[in-house]
Legacy VTK file of the C-alpha trace (Angstrom):
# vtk DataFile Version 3.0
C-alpha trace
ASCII
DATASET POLYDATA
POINTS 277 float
150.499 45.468 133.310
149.058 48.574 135.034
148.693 51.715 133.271
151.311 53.890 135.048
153.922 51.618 133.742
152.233 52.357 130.218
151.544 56.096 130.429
152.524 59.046 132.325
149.556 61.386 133.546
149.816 65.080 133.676
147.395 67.461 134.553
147.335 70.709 132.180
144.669 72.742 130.948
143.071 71.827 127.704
139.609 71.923 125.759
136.893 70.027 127.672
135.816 68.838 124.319
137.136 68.371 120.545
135.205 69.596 117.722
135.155 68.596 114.699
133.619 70.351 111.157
133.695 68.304 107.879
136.621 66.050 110.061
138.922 69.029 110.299
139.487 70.481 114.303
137.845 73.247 115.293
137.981 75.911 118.131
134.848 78.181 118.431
135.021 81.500 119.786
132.136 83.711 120.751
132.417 87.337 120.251
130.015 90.006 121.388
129.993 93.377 120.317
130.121 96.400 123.078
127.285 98.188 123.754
127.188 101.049 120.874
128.802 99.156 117.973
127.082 97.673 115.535
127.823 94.224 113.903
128.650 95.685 110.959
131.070 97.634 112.716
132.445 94.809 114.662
133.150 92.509 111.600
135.309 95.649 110.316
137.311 95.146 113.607
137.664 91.582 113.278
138.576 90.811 109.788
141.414 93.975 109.976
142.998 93.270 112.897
141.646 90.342 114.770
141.684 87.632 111.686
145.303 88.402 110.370
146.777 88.051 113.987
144.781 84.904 114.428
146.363 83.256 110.975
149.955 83.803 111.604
149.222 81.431 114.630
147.369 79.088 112.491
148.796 75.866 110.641
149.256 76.575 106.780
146.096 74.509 105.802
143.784 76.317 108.391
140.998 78.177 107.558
138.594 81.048 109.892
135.063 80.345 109.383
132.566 83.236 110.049
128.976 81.803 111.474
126.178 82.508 113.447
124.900 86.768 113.069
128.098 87.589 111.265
127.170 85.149 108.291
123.037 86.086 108.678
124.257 89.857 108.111
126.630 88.767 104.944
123.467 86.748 103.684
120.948 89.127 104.563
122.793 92.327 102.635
123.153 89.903 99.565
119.350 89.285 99.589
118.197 92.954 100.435
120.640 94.321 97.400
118.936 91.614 94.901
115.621 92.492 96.354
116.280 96.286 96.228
117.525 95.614 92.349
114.698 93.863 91.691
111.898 96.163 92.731
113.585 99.106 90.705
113.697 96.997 87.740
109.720 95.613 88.362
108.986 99.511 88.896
110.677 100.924 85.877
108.654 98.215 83.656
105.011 98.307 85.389
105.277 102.013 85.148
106.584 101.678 81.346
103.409 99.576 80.154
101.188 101.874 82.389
102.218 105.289 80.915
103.454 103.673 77.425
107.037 105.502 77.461
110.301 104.123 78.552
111.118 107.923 79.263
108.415 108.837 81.145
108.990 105.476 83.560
112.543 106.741 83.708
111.446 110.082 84.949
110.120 108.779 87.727
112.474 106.485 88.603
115.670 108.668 89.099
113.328 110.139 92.420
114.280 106.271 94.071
118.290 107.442 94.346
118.168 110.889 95.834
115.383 109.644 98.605
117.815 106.298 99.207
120.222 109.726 99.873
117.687 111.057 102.190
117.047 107.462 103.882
121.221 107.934 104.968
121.390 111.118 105.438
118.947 111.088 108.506
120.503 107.952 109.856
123.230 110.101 109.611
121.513 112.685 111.972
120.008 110.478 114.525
123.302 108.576 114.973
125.001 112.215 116.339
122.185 111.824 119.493
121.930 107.991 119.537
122.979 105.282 117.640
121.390 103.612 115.479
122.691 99.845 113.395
122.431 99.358 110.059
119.976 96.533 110.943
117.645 94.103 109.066
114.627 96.455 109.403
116.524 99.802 108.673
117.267 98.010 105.386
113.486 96.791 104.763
112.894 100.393 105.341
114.472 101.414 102.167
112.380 98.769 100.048
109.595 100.475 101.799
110.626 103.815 100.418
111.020 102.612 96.653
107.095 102.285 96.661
106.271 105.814 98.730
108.803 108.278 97.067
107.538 107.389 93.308
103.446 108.145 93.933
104.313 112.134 93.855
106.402 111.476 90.516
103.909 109.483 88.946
100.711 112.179 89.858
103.048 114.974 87.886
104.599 113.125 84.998
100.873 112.020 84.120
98.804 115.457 84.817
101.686 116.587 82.286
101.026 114.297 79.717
97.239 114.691 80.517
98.188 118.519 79.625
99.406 117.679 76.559
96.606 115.763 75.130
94.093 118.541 76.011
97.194 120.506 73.304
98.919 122.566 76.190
102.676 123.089 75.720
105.222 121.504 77.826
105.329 124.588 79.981
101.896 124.948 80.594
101.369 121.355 80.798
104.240 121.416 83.878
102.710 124.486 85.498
99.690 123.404 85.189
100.272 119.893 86.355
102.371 121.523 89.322
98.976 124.001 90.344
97.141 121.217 90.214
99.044 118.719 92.152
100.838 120.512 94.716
97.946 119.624 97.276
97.433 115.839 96.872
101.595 115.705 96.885
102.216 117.384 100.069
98.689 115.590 101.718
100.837 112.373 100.700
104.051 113.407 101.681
103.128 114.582 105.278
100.879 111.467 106.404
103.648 109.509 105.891
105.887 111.859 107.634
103.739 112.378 110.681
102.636 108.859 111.185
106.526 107.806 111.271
107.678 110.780 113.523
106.303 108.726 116.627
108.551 105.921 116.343
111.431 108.179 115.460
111.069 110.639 118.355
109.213 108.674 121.161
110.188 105.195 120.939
108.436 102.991 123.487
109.385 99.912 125.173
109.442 96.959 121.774
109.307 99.410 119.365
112.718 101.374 119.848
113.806 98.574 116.863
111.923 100.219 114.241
113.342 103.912 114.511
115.573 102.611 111.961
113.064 102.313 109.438
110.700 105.269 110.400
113.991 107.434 110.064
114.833 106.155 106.255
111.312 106.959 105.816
111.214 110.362 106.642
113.916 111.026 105.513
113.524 109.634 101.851
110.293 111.164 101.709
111.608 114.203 102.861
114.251 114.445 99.832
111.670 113.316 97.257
109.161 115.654 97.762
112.465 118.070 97.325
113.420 116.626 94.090
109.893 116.211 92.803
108.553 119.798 93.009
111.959 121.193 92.318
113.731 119.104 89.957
111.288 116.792 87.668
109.601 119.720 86.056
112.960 120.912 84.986
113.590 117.193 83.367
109.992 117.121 82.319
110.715 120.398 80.327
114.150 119.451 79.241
112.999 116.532 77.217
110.026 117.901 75.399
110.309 116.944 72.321
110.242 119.277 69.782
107.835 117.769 66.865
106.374 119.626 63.134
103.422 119.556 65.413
105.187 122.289 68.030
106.778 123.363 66.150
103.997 125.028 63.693
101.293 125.351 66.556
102.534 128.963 67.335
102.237 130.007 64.150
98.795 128.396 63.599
97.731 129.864 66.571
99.046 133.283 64.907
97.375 132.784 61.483
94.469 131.709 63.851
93.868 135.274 65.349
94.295 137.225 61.967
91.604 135.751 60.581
93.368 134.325 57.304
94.895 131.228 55.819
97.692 130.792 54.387
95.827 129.866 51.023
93.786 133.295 51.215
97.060 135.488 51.724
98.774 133.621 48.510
96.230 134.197 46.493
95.977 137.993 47.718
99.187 138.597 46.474
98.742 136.952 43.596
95.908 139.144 42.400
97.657 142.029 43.412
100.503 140.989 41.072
97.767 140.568 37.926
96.539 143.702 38.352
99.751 145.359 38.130
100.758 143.718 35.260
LINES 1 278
277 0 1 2 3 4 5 6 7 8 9 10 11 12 13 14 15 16 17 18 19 20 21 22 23 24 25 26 27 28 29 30 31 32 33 34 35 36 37 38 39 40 41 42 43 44 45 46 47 48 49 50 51 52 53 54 55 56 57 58 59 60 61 62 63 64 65 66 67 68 69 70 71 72 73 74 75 76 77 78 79 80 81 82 83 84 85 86 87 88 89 90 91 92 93 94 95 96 97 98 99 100 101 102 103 104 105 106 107 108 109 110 111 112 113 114 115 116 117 118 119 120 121 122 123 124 125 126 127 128 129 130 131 132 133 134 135 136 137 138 139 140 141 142 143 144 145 146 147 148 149 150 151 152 153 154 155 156 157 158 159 160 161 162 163 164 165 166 167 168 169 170 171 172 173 174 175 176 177 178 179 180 181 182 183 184 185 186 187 188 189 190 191 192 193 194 195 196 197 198 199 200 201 202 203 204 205 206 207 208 209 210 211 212 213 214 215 216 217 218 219 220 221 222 223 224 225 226 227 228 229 230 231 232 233 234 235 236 237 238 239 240 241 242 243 244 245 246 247 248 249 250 251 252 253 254 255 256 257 258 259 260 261 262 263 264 265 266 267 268 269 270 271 272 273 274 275 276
């Protein structure tokens, strides 16, 4: 029996080959983004408008898959917020056991949000003249920044408590931790500024993909250095604590320049009160 009287042959247009995934059919499709959007940007597009229009077509028991960059950018933002988590908490205890105060660690801390601010905030800028992704080594560049920003927190929270020992008030301890740090902070501050405003300004041919990260950089450093001459000695003074010790040092201090004890001026007045009667 020959096989037209089995058959009938058409010719349509149809997949050149079936896939399959797990035994279930698939159909691949291969999107790139336009020049300008990110693929951040792009997945937006896709899962709000593309993906619903694309499952009222679909059989009841299909399913849409997302593979390739989409799912290394869904795996790679999961990792860099553990990682990001994980180095504040790591900071906020080395820095506890070094300076032997929860509160003083904390201190320090709170300069790793408003430079993360920073970090966006000049992404922010350099996306109004060119663009700029959200891209693997923009967000490396923020891990970066949790171990520059806290060095200028650390230098005053411990000249203050250095102050302190040597029996300075809070206030003088701050001021005098401020005089006496204000150089090293801004020497600190400005070589990392300076040695990242190349990438950022004059990118060259291979290294255009790190502007990313030398713009979170100066930017976060930018804000810190902000924050740490501005606002930490006004925390630093808020939580002094206000001890007997403090508390009576004035009035040592007062008793100190008259001359007298408080033993000698009681027992002044007591004499004065025998020979009157």
């Amino acid at each position: 029996m020959q096989l037209g009287e089995l058959v009938g042959i058409e010719r349509a247009v149809g997949p050149s080959r079936i896939q399959r995934i797990d035994g279930r059919r698939t159909l691949t499709l291969n999107v790139n983004p336009p020049e300008g959007m990110s693929l951040e940007e792009a997945m937006k597009v896709i899962t709000s408008e593309v993906e619903p229009a694309i499952m009222a077509m679909m059989p009841t028991d299909g399913a849409i898959n997302y593979g390739g960059s989409a799912d290394s950018l869904k795996g790679a933002i999961a990792s860099m917020a553990d990682n990001f988590l994980f180095a504040m908490v790591l900071l906020l205890l080395l820095m506890a056991g070094l300076f032997k105060s929860l509160k003083d660690s904390v201190l320090v801390v709170l300069s790793i949000p408003l430079a993360t601010v920073g970090g966006v905030i000049a992404i922010r800028i350099m996306n109004i003249f060119t663009f700029q992704p959200m891209d693997l080594l923009t967000m490396i560049g923020f891990i970066i920044l949790l171990g520059l920003v806290v060095n200028n927190a650390i230098l005053l929270v411990h000249q203050t408590r250095i102050g302190e020992q040597e029996g300075l008030t809070r206030d003088d301890a701050v001021e005098q931790a401020i005089k006496l740090r204000l150089r090293p902070i801004f020497m600190s501050t400005l070589t990392s500024i300076f040695g990242m405003l190349p990438l950022l300004l004059l990118p060259g041919a291979g290294s255009v993909i790190y502007r990313g990260l030398a713009a979170v950089i100066v930017g976060g450093m930018t804000v810190s250095t902000i924050f740490t001459l501005l606002l930490l000695p006004t925390l630093l003074r808020m939580t002094a604590s206000k001890s007997p010790v403090n508390i009576l040092k004035p009035l040592a201090e007062r008793i100190e320049s008259t001359g007298a004890s408080p033993t000698t001026s009681s027992t002044v007045k007591q004499n004065k009160y025998n020979d009157h009667v």
